[in-house]
N, C-alpha and C positions, 0 to 999 in steps of 0.2 A: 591594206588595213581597213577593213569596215569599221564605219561610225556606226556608233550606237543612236538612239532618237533621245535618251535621256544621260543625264550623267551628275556629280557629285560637286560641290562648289562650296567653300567658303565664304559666305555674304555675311558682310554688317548690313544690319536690318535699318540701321541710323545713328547719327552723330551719337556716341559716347555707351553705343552698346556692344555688348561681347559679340564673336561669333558663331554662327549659327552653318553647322555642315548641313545642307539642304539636295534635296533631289530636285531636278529642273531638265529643260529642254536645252539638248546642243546646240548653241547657237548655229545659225546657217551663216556663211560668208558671205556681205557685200561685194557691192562692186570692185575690184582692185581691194581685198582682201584676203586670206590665206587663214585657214582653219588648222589649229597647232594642236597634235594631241599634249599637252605638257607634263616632260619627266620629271622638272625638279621647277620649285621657284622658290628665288633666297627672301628671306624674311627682309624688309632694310628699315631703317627707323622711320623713313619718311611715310610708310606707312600708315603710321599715326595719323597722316594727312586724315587720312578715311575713316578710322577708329574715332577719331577725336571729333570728326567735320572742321575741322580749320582751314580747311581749303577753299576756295570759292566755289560755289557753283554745283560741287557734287549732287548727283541725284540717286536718294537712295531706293531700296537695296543696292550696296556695289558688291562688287567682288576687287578686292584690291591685288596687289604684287607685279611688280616692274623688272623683277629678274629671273624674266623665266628662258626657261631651255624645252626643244621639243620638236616632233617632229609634223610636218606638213600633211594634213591628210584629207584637203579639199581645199579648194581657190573657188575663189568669185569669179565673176567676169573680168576682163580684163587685167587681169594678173601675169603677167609678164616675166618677173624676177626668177618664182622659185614655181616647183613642181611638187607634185605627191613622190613624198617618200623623204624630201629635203630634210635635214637636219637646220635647225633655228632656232635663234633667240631673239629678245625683243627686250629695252629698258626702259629706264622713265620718257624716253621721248617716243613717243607712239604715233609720231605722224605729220604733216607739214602739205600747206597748201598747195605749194610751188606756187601762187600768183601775187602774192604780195612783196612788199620789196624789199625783205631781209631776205625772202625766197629768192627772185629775182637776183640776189646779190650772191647767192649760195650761201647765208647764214642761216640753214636749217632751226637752226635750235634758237632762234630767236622769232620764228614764223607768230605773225600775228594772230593766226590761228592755229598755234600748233598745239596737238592733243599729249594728256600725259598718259602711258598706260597705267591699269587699274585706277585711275581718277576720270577721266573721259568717256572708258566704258570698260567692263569687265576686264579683269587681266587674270595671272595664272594660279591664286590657289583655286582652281581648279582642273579637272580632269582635261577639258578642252579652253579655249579660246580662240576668237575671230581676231586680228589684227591686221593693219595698213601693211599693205606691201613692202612700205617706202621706210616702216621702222623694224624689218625686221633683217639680222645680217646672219648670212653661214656661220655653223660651229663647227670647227676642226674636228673629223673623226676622234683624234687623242686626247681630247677632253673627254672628261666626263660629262654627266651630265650637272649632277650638283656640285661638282667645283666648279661649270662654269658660268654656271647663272651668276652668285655674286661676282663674276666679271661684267655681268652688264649693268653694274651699277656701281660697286664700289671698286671695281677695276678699271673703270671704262672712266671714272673722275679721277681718280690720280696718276692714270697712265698719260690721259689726254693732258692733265694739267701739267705735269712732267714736262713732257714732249713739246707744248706751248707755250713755257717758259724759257727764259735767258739762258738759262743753264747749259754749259757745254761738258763733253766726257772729261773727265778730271776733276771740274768744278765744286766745293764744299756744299755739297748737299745734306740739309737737317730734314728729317722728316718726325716732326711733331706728334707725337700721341702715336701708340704700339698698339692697335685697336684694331678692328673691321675694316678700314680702311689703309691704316700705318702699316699694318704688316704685310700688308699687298703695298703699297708707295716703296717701303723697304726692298723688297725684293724687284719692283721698278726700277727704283734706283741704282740698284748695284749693279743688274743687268745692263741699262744703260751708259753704265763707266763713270759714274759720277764716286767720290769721296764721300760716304755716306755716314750718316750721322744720324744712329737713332735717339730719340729726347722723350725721355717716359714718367712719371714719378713714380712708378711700378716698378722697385728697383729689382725684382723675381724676372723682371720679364729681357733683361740684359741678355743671359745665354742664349735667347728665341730669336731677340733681336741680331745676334752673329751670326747663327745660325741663318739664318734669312738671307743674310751678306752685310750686314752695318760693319763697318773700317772703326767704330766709335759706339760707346753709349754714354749717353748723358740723364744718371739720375736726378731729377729736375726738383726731387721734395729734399734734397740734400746739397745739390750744386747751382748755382746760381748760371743757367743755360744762356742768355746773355752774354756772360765773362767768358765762360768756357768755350760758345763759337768763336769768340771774339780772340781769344788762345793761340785758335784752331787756325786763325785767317782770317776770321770774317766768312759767312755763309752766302753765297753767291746764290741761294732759293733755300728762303723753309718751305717746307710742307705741311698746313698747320690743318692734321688731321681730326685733332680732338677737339670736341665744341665745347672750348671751352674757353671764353675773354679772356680769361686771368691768365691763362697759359698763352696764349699768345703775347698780349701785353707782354709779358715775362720774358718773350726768349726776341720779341721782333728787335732787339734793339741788337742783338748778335750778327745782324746783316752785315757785309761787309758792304766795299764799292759799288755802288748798282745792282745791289742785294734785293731780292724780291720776297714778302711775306704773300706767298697764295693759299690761301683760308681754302678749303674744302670740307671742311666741318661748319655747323652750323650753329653757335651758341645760342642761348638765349638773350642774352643782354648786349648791348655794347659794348668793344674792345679800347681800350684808352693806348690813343697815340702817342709819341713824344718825334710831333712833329720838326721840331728842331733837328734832332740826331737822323732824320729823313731827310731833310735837307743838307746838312753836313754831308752825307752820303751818297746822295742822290737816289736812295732805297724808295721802296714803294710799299704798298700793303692792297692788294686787290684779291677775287677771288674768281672763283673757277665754278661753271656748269658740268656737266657732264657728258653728254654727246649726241650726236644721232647716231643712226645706225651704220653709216661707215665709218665713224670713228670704232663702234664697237669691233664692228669686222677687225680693226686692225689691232683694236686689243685684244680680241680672241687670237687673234693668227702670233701678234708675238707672244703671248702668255705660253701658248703650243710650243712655238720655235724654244723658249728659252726655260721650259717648264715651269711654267709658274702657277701657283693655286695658292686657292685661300684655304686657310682650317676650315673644316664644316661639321655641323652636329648636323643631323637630318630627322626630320619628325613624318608621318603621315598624316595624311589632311585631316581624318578624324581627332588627332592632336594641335590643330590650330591655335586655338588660344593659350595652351600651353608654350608650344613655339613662340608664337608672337609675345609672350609675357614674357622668358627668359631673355628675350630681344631687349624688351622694352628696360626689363630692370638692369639693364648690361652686365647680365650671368654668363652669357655665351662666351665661347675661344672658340672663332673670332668670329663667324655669320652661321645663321640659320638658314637651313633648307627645309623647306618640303615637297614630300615627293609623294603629287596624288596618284 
Protein backbone atom coordinates (compact mmCIF):
# COMPACT_ATOMS: atom_id res chain seq x y z
CA UNK A 1 0.00 0.00 0.00
CA UNK A 2 1.63 3.26 -0.91
CA UNK A 3 1.48 6.31 1.46
CA UNK A 4 0.43 9.22 0.16
CA UNK A 5 2.71 12.82 1.46
CA UNK A 6 -0.69 14.36 2.42
CA UNK A 7 -3.91 13.37 3.78
CA UNK A 8 -7.36 14.29 5.65
CA UNK A 9 -7.75 14.80 9.69
CA UNK A 10 -10.14 16.07 12.03
CA UNK A 11 -8.47 18.69 14.39
CA UNK A 12 -9.74 20.89 17.24
CA UNK A 13 -8.10 24.05 16.49
CA UNK A 14 -8.59 24.54 20.72
CA UNK A 15 -10.25 24.12 23.94
CA UNK A 16 -14.18 24.62 23.14
CA UNK A 17 -13.97 24.79 19.34
CA UNK A 18 -15.85 22.87 16.69
CA UNK A 19 -14.01 20.67 14.24
CA UNK A 20 -12.29 21.47 11.40
CA UNK A 21 -11.57 18.44 8.49
CA UNK A 22 -8.07 19.93 7.28
CA UNK A 23 -5.59 18.76 4.77
CA UNK A 24 -1.98 18.05 6.26
CA UNK A 25 1.23 15.99 6.08
CA UNK A 26 1.41 12.16 6.88
CA UNK A 27 2.93 11.86 9.68
CA UNK A 28 6.42 9.87 9.42
CA UNK A 29 6.84 7.00 12.20
CA UNK A 30 9.22 7.48 15.23
CA UNK A 31 11.39 5.37 16.57
CA UNK A 32 9.47 2.11 17.89
CA UNK A 33 6.36 3.39 16.17
CA UNK A 34 4.03 1.99 13.47
CA UNK A 35 2.16 4.17 10.90
CA UNK A 36 -1.80 2.79 10.76
CA UNK A 37 -3.78 3.65 7.64
CA UNK A 38 -7.10 3.88 9.73
CA UNK A 39 -10.60 2.17 8.76
CA UNK A 40 -12.82 3.15 11.36
CA UNK A 41 -12.59 5.10 14.85
CA UNK A 42 -15.40 5.03 17.42
CA UNK A 43 -16.63 8.29 18.66
CA UNK A 44 -16.25 7.69 22.85
CA UNK A 45 -17.40 10.61 25.21
CA UNK A 46 -14.14 10.90 26.73
CA UNK A 47 -13.53 12.79 23.72
CA UNK A 48 -14.77 15.75 25.04
CA UNK A 49 -11.44 15.59 26.80
CA UNK A 50 -10.06 17.51 23.58
CA UNK A 51 -13.23 19.26 22.59
CA UNK A 52 -13.64 20.79 25.76
CA UNK A 53 -9.64 21.19 26.94
CA UNK A 54 -10.36 19.64 30.32
CA UNK A 55 -7.67 17.49 30.17
CA UNK A 56 -4.24 18.57 31.34
CA UNK A 57 -1.61 19.36 29.21
CA UNK A 58 -3.13 19.09 25.61
CA UNK A 59 -1.31 20.94 23.01
CA UNK A 60 -3.41 22.31 20.33
CA UNK A 61 -4.20 21.65 17.11
CA UNK A 62 -5.10 17.89 18.30
CA UNK A 63 -6.63 15.35 16.43
CA UNK A 64 -8.57 13.25 19.03
CA UNK A 65 -10.08 9.27 18.97
CA UNK A 66 -8.71 6.27 20.93
CA UNK A 67 -10.78 3.54 19.10
CA UNK A 68 -9.35 3.08 16.21
CA UNK A 69 -8.81 0.04 13.85
CA UNK A 70 -6.38 -0.23 10.78
CA UNK A 71 -3.91 -1.36 8.92
CA UNK A 72 0.01 -1.06 9.38
CA UNK A 73 1.64 0.70 6.50
CA UNK A 74 5.11 1.82 7.77
CA UNK A 75 7.28 1.14 11.14
CA UNK A 76 9.86 3.33 12.62
CA UNK A 77 13.08 2.04 13.63
CA UNK A 78 13.00 -0.39 15.95
CA UNK A 79 9.64 -1.72 15.72
CA UNK A 80 9.78 -5.20 16.47
CA UNK A 81 5.83 -6.29 17.16
CA UNK A 82 3.91 -5.82 13.91
CA UNK A 83 4.76 -5.54 10.17
CA UNK A 84 3.33 -3.68 6.87
CA UNK A 85 0.32 -5.15 6.02
CA UNK A 86 -0.71 -6.07 10.00
CA UNK A 87 -4.16 -5.40 10.86
CA UNK A 88 -4.37 -3.09 14.26
CA UNK A 89 -5.94 -1.37 16.72
CA UNK A 90 -5.04 1.03 19.40
CA UNK A 91 -7.24 2.69 22.77
CA UNK A 92 -7.00 5.22 25.30
CA UNK A 93 -3.72 3.76 26.48
CA UNK A 94 -1.17 4.86 23.83
CA UNK A 95 2.00 3.87 25.49
CA UNK A 96 4.18 3.14 28.69
CA UNK A 97 7.76 3.62 29.55
CA UNK A 98 8.83 0.40 30.75
CA UNK A 99 11.39 2.14 33.30
CA UNK A 100 9.44 3.36 36.09
CA UNK A 101 8.09 1.23 38.67
CA UNK A 102 4.42 0.52 38.01
CA UNK A 103 6.25 -0.45 34.66
CA UNK A 104 8.76 -2.35 36.37
CA UNK A 105 5.96 -4.17 38.17
CA UNK A 106 4.04 -4.75 34.91
CA UNK A 107 1.27 -2.26 35.82
CA UNK A 108 1.27 -0.75 32.34
CA UNK A 109 -1.66 1.30 32.61
CA UNK A 110 -0.63 3.19 35.66
CA UNK A 111 2.99 4.14 33.87
CA UNK A 112 4.11 7.37 35.34
CA UNK A 113 4.46 8.44 31.93
CA UNK A 114 2.13 6.84 30.17
CA UNK A 115 0.58 8.49 27.05
CA UNK A 116 -3.21 8.58 26.07
CA UNK A 117 -4.02 8.32 22.33
CA UNK A 118 -5.47 11.32 20.62
CA UNK A 119 -4.59 13.34 23.88
CA UNK A 120 -0.68 12.82 23.81
CA UNK A 121 -0.42 13.12 20.09
CA UNK A 122 -2.69 12.78 17.19
CA UNK A 123 -5.09 9.65 17.04
CA UNK A 124 -7.51 8.36 14.41
CA UNK A 125 -10.11 10.56 13.08
CA UNK A 126 -7.92 10.63 10.60
CA UNK A 127 -6.84 9.06 7.30
CA UNK A 128 -3.37 7.89 8.94
CA UNK A 129 -1.69 7.88 12.41
CA UNK A 130 1.70 7.23 13.94
CA UNK A 131 1.40 5.27 17.19
CA UNK A 132 3.77 3.34 19.97
CA UNK A 133 4.29 -0.19 19.21
CA UNK A 134 3.76 -1.17 22.80
CA UNK A 135 -0.11 0.23 22.52
CA UNK A 136 -1.12 -1.33 19.65
CA UNK A 137 -2.70 -5.12 19.62
CA UNK A 138 -3.88 -7.46 16.48
CA UNK A 139 -7.64 -7.54 15.18
CA UNK A 140 -9.09 -10.87 14.32
CA UNK A 141 -9.59 -11.09 10.64
CA UNK A 142 -13.65 -11.64 11.60
CA UNK A 143 -14.10 -8.36 12.91
CA UNK A 144 -14.87 -5.91 11.18
CA UNK A 145 -13.44 -2.95 11.05
CA UNK A 146 -16.11 -0.61 12.82
CA UNK A 147 -17.55 -2.93 15.10
CA UNK A 148 -14.19 -3.33 16.37
CA UNK A 149 -12.89 -0.04 17.23
CA UNK A 150 -15.46 0.57 19.97
CA UNK A 151 -13.89 -2.69 21.44
CA UNK A 152 -10.88 -0.83 22.13
CA UNK A 153 -12.45 1.27 24.38
CA UNK A 154 -15.80 0.61 25.55
CA UNK A 155 -15.14 -3.29 25.14
CA UNK A 156 -11.94 -3.37 26.44
CA UNK A 157 -13.38 -1.51 30.10
CA UNK A 158 -16.08 -3.82 30.89
CA UNK A 159 -14.77 -6.98 29.43
CA UNK A 160 -11.42 -6.23 31.57
CA UNK A 161 -13.52 -5.01 34.49
CA UNK A 162 -15.67 -8.28 34.30
CA UNK A 163 -12.76 -10.61 34.00
CA UNK A 164 -11.00 -8.64 37.21
CA UNK A 165 -13.64 -8.94 39.46
CA UNK A 166 -14.92 -11.56 42.07
CA UNK A 167 -17.50 -12.80 39.95
CA UNK A 168 -17.47 -16.47 39.15
CA UNK A 169 -19.81 -18.35 36.14
CA UNK A 170 -23.12 -18.64 37.75
CA UNK A 171 -22.60 -15.70 39.99
CA UNK A 172 -25.74 -12.70 40.06
CA UNK A 173 -24.29 -10.38 37.76
CA UNK A 174 -26.19 -6.63 37.28
CA UNK A 175 -25.03 -4.57 34.70
CA UNK A 176 -26.18 -0.94 35.23
CA UNK A 177 -27.18 1.28 32.31
CA UNK A 178 -28.18 -0.54 28.53
CA UNK A 179 -25.99 2.17 26.84
CA UNK A 180 -22.51 2.29 24.72
CA UNK A 181 -21.03 0.50 27.29
CA UNK A 182 -24.12 -1.83 29.09
CA UNK A 183 -24.95 -3.53 26.14
CA UNK A 184 -21.53 -4.73 25.30
CA UNK A 185 -21.03 -5.66 29.51
CA UNK A 186 -24.51 -7.50 28.78
CA UNK A 187 -23.32 -9.68 26.19
CA UNK A 188 -19.88 -9.95 28.40
CA UNK A 189 -21.65 -11.20 30.71
CA UNK A 190 -23.78 -13.80 29.58
CA UNK A 191 -20.82 -15.15 27.44
CA UNK A 192 -19.04 -15.42 30.43
CA UNK A 193 -21.76 -17.71 32.50
CA UNK A 194 -22.49 -15.28 34.84
CA UNK A 195 -26.73 -14.82 35.92
CA UNK A 196 -27.18 -11.77 34.19
CA UNK A 197 -29.27 -8.92 35.06
CA UNK A 198 -29.87 -6.07 32.91
CA UNK A 199 -30.98 -2.60 35.11
CA UNK A 200 -32.24 0.32 32.77
CA UNK A 201 -34.85 3.06 33.36
CA UNK A 202 -35.47 2.78 29.62
CA UNK A 203 -38.15 0.28 30.02
CA UNK A 204 -38.21 -0.09 25.62
CA UNK A 205 -34.88 -1.21 25.89
CA UNK A 206 -35.96 -4.70 27.99
CA UNK A 207 -36.36 -6.83 24.62
CA UNK A 208 -32.49 -5.68 23.31
CA UNK A 209 -31.45 -6.33 26.74
CA UNK A 210 -32.61 -10.47 26.25
CA UNK A 211 -31.72 -10.29 23.26
CA UNK A 212 -28.01 -9.53 24.13
CA UNK A 213 -28.45 -12.58 26.83
CA UNK A 214 -29.86 -10.76 30.25
CA UNK A 215 -31.59 -14.01 32.45
CA UNK A 216 -33.42 -10.57 33.98
CA UNK A 217 -34.52 -6.95 33.37
CA UNK A 218 -34.88 -4.49 35.95
CA UNK A 219 -36.81 -1.32 34.86
CA UNK A 220 -35.26 0.87 37.43
CA UNK A 221 -37.88 4.27 36.80
CA UNK A 222 -40.54 1.88 38.01
CA UNK A 223 -38.85 -0.93 40.40
CA UNK A 224 -36.83 -0.08 43.11
CA UNK A 225 -33.26 -2.22 41.72
CA UNK A 226 -32.05 -2.48 45.24
CA UNK A 227 -35.02 -4.79 46.54
CA UNK A 228 -35.31 -6.54 43.31
CA UNK A 229 -31.38 -7.82 43.26
CA UNK A 230 -31.78 -8.10 46.70
CA UNK A 231 -35.13 -10.76 45.55
CA UNK A 232 -32.83 -12.11 43.27
CA UNK A 233 -30.00 -13.19 45.85
CA UNK A 234 -28.12 -10.48 46.27
CA UNK A 235 -25.59 -9.30 43.26
CA UNK A 236 -22.21 -10.85 43.56
CA UNK A 237 -20.83 -7.63 40.93
CA UNK A 238 -22.84 -4.57 39.45
CA UNK A 239 -21.61 -3.24 36.59
CA UNK A 240 -22.30 0.40 36.85
CA UNK A 241 -22.14 1.46 33.30
CA UNK A 242 -24.21 4.65 33.20
CA UNK A 243 -22.74 7.98 34.64
CA UNK A 244 -24.89 8.43 36.61
CA UNK A 245 -24.59 8.97 41.04
CA UNK A 246 -28.10 8.61 41.52
CA UNK A 247 -28.36 5.34 39.75
CA UNK A 248 -25.66 3.85 41.40
CA UNK A 249 -26.58 5.27 44.76
CA UNK A 250 -29.87 3.50 43.95
CA UNK A 251 -29.16 -0.13 42.98
CA UNK A 252 -25.48 -0.39 45.18
CA UNK A 253 -27.18 -1.37 48.07
CA UNK A 254 -28.65 -4.78 46.13
CA UNK A 255 -25.14 -6.24 46.62
CA UNK A 256 -25.14 -9.27 48.07
CA UNK A 257 -22.24 -11.09 50.44
CA UNK A 258 -18.97 -9.72 49.25
CA UNK A 259 -20.98 -7.95 46.41
CA UNK A 260 -18.69 -5.57 44.35
CA UNK A 261 -20.24 -2.08 42.85
CA UNK A 262 -17.34 -1.45 39.73
CA UNK A 263 -18.32 1.98 38.39
CA UNK A 264 -17.08 2.30 34.73
CA UNK A 265 -19.03 5.15 33.81
CA UNK A 266 -18.14 8.34 34.85
CA UNK A 267 -20.61 10.76 36.59
CA UNK A 268 -20.32 14.05 37.21
CA UNK A 269 -20.88 14.48 40.80
CA UNK A 270 -20.50 12.35 43.68
CA UNK A 271 -22.17 8.96 44.36
CA UNK A 272 -23.65 8.65 48.22
CA UNK A 273 -22.79 5.65 50.07
CA UNK A 274 -24.57 3.89 52.84
CA UNK A 275 -21.57 2.73 54.29
CA UNK A 276 -23.12 0.80 56.88
CA UNK A 277 -25.07 -1.75 54.70
CA UNK A 278 -21.09 -2.21 53.16
CA UNK A 279 -20.04 -3.17 56.09
CA UNK A 280 -22.88 -5.43 57.10
CA UNK A 281 -21.92 -7.06 53.81
CA UNK A 282 -18.55 -6.82 53.36
CA UNK A 283 -19.56 -5.14 49.82
CA UNK A 284 -17.26 -2.63 48.23
CA UNK A 285 -17.85 0.20 45.56
CA UNK A 286 -14.50 0.77 43.59
CA UNK A 287 -13.80 1.29 39.95
CA UNK A 288 -12.16 0.21 36.82
CA UNK A 289 -9.59 1.58 34.08
CA UNK A 290 -9.63 0.28 30.91
CA UNK A 291 -6.53 -1.51 29.49
CA UNK A 292 -3.39 -1.66 27.71
CA UNK A 293 -2.89 -3.25 24.70
CA UNK A 294 -2.78 -6.79 25.69
CA UNK A 295 -5.71 -6.54 27.66
CA UNK A 296 -7.27 -5.27 24.38
CA UNK A 297 -5.76 -8.27 22.30
CA UNK A 298 -7.80 -10.35 24.56
CA UNK A 299 -10.90 -8.48 24.20
CA UNK A 300 -10.74 -8.50 20.64
CA UNK A 301 -9.89 -12.28 20.41
CA UNK A 302 -12.88 -13.35 22.70
CA UNK A 303 -15.49 -10.78 21.22
CA UNK A 304 -14.30 -13.02 17.81
CA UNK A 305 -14.49 -16.31 19.62
CA UNK A 306 -17.93 -15.63 21.15
CA UNK A 307 -19.30 -12.90 18.42
CA UNK A 308 -19.63 -10.15 20.08
CA UNK A 309 -20.16 -6.46 18.62
CA UNK A 310 -21.52 -3.34 19.48
CA UNK A 311 -24.53 -1.45 17.54
CA UNK A 312 -22.77 1.19 15.24
CA UNK A 313 -24.03 4.21 13.18
CA UNK A 314 -20.87 5.14 11.10
CA UNK A 315 -20.42 8.72 9.74
CA UNK A 316 -17.47 9.84 7.30
CA UNK A 317 -14.85 12.29 8.38
CA UNK A 318 -16.19 15.12 6.53
CA UNK A 319 -19.31 14.44 8.95
CA UNK A 320 -17.31 14.94 12.21
CA UNK A 321 -19.01 17.07 14.20
CA UNK A 322 -22.19 15.82 13.38
CA UNK A 323 -20.87 12.33 14.69
CA UNK A 324 -19.34 13.68 17.59
CA UNK A 325 -22.63 15.93 18.53
CA UNK A 326 -25.06 12.80 18.22
CA UNK A 327 -22.44 11.19 20.62
CA UNK A 328 -22.25 13.89 22.71
CA UNK A 329 -26.19 14.59 23.16
CA UNK A 330 -26.62 10.63 23.64
CA UNK A 331 -28.74 10.21 20.35
CA UNK A 332 -26.73 7.19 19.16
CA UNK A 333 -27.73 3.21 19.59
CA UNK A 334 -25.11 2.56 20.95
CA UNK A 335 -21.50 4.01 19.56
CA UNK A 336 -20.34 6.14 16.72
CA UNK A 337 -17.81 5.34 14.09
CA UNK A 338 -16.10 7.04 11.54
CA UNK A 339 -14.74 5.79 8.87
CA UNK A 340 -12.14 8.15 7.02
Amino acid sequence: MSVPDQMHAAVVPGAGEHFRVTEQSVPAPGPEEALVAVDACGVCHSDEFVVQGVYPGIDYPRVPGHELVGEVVATGEGVVRFETGDRVGAGWHGGHCFHCEPCQRGNFLACENGQITGIAFDGGYAEYTAVPQEALAPVPDTLGSAEAAPLLCAGITTYNALRNSNARAGDLVAIQGIGGLGHLGVQYAHAAGYETVAVSRSPDKAELARSLGADHFIDASETDPSARLTELGGADLVLATAPSAAAMTAIHGGLGTDGQLVAVGVPGEPMTVDVQGLIGKRASVEGWGSGHARDSADTLEFSALRDISPEVETYPLDDVQAAYDRMIDNEARFRVVIEP
